[in-house]
C-alpha positions in Angstrom: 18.8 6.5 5.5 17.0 3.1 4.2 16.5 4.8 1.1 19.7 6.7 0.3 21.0 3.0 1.2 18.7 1.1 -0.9 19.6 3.4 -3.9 23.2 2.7 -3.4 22.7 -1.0 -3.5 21.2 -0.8 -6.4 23.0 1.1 -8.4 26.2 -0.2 -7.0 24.6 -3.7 -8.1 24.0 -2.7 -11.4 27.0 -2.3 -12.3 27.7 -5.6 -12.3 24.9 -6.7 -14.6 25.7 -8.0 -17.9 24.4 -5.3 -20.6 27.3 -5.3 -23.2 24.7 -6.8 -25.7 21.2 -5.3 -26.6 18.7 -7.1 -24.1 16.3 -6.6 -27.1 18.3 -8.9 -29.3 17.7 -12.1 -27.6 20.4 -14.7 -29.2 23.2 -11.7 -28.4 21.9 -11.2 -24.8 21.1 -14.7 -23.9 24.7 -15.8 -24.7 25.9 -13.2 -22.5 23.6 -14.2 -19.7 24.6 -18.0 -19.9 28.1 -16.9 -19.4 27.6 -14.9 -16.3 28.6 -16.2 -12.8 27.3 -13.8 -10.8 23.6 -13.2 -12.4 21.8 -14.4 -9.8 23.6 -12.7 -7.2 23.6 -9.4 -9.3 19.5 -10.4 -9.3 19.3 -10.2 -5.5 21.1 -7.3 -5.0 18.5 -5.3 -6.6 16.1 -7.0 -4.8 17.7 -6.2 -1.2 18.3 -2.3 -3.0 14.9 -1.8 -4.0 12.9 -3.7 -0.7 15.1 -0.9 1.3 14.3 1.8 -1.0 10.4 1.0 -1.1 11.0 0.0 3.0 12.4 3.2 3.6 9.4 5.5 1.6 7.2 3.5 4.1 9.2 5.0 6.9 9.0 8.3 5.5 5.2 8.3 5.0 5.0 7.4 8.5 7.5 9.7 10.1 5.5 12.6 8.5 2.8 11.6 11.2 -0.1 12.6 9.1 -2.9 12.8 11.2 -6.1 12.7 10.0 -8.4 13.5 6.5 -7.9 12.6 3.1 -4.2 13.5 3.1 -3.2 10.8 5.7 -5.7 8.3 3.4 -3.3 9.5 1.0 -0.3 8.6 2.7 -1.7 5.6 3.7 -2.3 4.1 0.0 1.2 5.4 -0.6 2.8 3.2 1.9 0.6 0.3 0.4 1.5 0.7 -3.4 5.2 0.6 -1.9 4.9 -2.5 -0.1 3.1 -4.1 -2.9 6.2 -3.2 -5.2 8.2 -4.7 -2.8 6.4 -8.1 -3.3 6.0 -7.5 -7.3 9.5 -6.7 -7.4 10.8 -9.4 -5.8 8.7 -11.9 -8.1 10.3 -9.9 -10.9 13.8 -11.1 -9.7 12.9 -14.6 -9.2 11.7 -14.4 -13.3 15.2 -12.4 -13.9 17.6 -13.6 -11.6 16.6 -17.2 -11.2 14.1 -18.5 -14.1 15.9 -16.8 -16.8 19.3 -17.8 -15.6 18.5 -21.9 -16.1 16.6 -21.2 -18.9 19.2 -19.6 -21.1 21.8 -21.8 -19.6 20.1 -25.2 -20.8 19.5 -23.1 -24.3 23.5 -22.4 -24.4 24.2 -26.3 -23.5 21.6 -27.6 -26.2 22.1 -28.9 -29.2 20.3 -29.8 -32.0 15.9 -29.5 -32.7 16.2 -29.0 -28.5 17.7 -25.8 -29.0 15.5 -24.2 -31.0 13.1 -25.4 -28.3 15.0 -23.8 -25.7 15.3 -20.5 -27.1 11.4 -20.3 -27.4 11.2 -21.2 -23.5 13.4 -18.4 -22.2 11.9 -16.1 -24.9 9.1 -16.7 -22.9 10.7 -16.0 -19.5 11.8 -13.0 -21.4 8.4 -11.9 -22.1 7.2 -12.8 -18.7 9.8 -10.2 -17.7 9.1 -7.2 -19.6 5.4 -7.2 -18.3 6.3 -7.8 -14.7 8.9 -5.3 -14.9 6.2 -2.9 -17.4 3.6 -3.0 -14.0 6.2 -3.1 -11.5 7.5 0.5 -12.7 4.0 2.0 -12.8 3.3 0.8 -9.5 6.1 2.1 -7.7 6.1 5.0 -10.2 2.7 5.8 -8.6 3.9 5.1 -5.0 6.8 8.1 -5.6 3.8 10.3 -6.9 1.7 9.9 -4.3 4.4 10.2 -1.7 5.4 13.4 -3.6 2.0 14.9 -2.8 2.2 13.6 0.6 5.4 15.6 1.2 4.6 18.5 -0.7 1.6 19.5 1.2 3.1 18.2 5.0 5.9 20.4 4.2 7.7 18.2 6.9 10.7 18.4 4.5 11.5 20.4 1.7 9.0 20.6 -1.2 11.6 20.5 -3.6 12.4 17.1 -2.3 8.6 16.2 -3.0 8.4 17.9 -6.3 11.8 15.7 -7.6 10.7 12.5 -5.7 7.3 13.4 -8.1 9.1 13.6 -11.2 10.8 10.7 -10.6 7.6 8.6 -10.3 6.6 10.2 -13.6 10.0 9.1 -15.3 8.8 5.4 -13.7 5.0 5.4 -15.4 7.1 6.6 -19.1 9.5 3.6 -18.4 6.4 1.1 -17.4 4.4 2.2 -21.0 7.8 1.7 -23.2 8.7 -2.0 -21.6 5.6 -3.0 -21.6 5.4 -1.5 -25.6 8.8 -2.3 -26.8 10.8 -4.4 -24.0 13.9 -3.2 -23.4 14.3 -0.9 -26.5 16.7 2.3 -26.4 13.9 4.6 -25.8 13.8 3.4 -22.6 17.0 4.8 -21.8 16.2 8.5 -21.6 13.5 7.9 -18.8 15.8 5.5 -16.9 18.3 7.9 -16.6 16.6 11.0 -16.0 14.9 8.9 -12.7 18.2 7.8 -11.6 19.5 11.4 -12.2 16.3 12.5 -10.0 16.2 9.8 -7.4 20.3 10.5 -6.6 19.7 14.2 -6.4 16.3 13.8 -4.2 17.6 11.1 -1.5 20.9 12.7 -1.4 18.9 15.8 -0.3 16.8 14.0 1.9 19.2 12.2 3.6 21.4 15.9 4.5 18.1 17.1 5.5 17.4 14.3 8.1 20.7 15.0 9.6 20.6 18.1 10.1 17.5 18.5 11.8 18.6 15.6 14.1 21.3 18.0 14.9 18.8 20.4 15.3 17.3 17.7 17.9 20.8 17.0 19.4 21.5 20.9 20.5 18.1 21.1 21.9 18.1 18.6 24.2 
């Protein structure tokens, strides 16, 4: 549930965030963000999406009960790199939704040799984002992989679900090597999509398989 729930605030808030420019062409993109009233708050809905989403894969990890061996050590490490994104991600949104906010608002309200000076410090923030964002992906990438092999060999849940939840984490590492390449260029748009084509379709399924078999649990009490 706290990850169907985390990937609905998430998307739900990105749908508000202003993309209408290229957020490779800086000037274009920067405008846009000076004029938006709701960036932070946009900013920290991700945040609350994603802590649920990486909250709720800690859950998981832990409801599959593994008991012993290298396969709980695995799950173990899984529910660490997932609380570590947490953390990195949050950081990430303080860059995005806070530090990048003032800075391209005092570039949009300077004039003159301090605007030139301006643009140079929230380039920077800029920057600062696309590698905190690159390592962010490939660690939570890796927590979906490792989780994948976690539920793939419990076979506490379907394996499909394991094998998608996998592939997702694989469409995170491609998105972590081409921000942290290229910042937000349009190849990155293939692997976004595909993971949030794969992450619907996998915690959809998850969260129908956790009702049913608490209806399963229900009719044999």
């Amino acid at each position: 549930m706290l990850i169907f729930g985390g990937v609905v605030i998430s998307l739900l808030a990105g749908l508000f965030h202003a993309d209408a420019a290229s957020a490779n062409d800086h000037v274009a993109s920067f405008t846009e963000y000076a004029h938006s009233d709701i960036w932070t708050a946009v900013h920290l809905g991700q945040f609350v999406g994603m802590a649920l989403f990486a909250g709720g894969m800690i859950a998981l990890l832990g409801a599959l009960n593994v008991p012993h061996g290298a396969l709980a050590l695995t799950a173990r490490f899984g529910a660490l790199s997932a609380a570590v994104s947490i953390a990195l991600y949050g950081a990430l949104q303080a860059v995005d939704g806070v530090a990048l906010k003032h800075a391209v608002n005092a570039w949009a309200s300077a004039a003159g040799p301090e605007k030139a000076m301006r643009f140079v410090s929230a380039e920077g923030i800029r920057w600062l984002e696309w590698g905190m964002r690159s390592y962010h992906s490939f660690l939570f990438g890796s927590a979906l992989i490792i989780s994948s092999v976690v539920i793939v060999a419990t076979r506490r849940v379907s394996r499909t679900i394991g094998i998608l939840m996998g592939l997702s984490g694989v469409s995170y590492l491609a998105q972590g090597w081409i921000i942290g390449a290229e910042g937000f260029a349009t190849a990155n748009a293939v692997p976004t999509l595909f993971g949030i084509f794969l992450t619907v379709v996998w915690t959809v399924w998850l969260l129908i398989s956790a009702w049913r078999l608490k209806e399963r649990a229900g009719a044999d009490v």
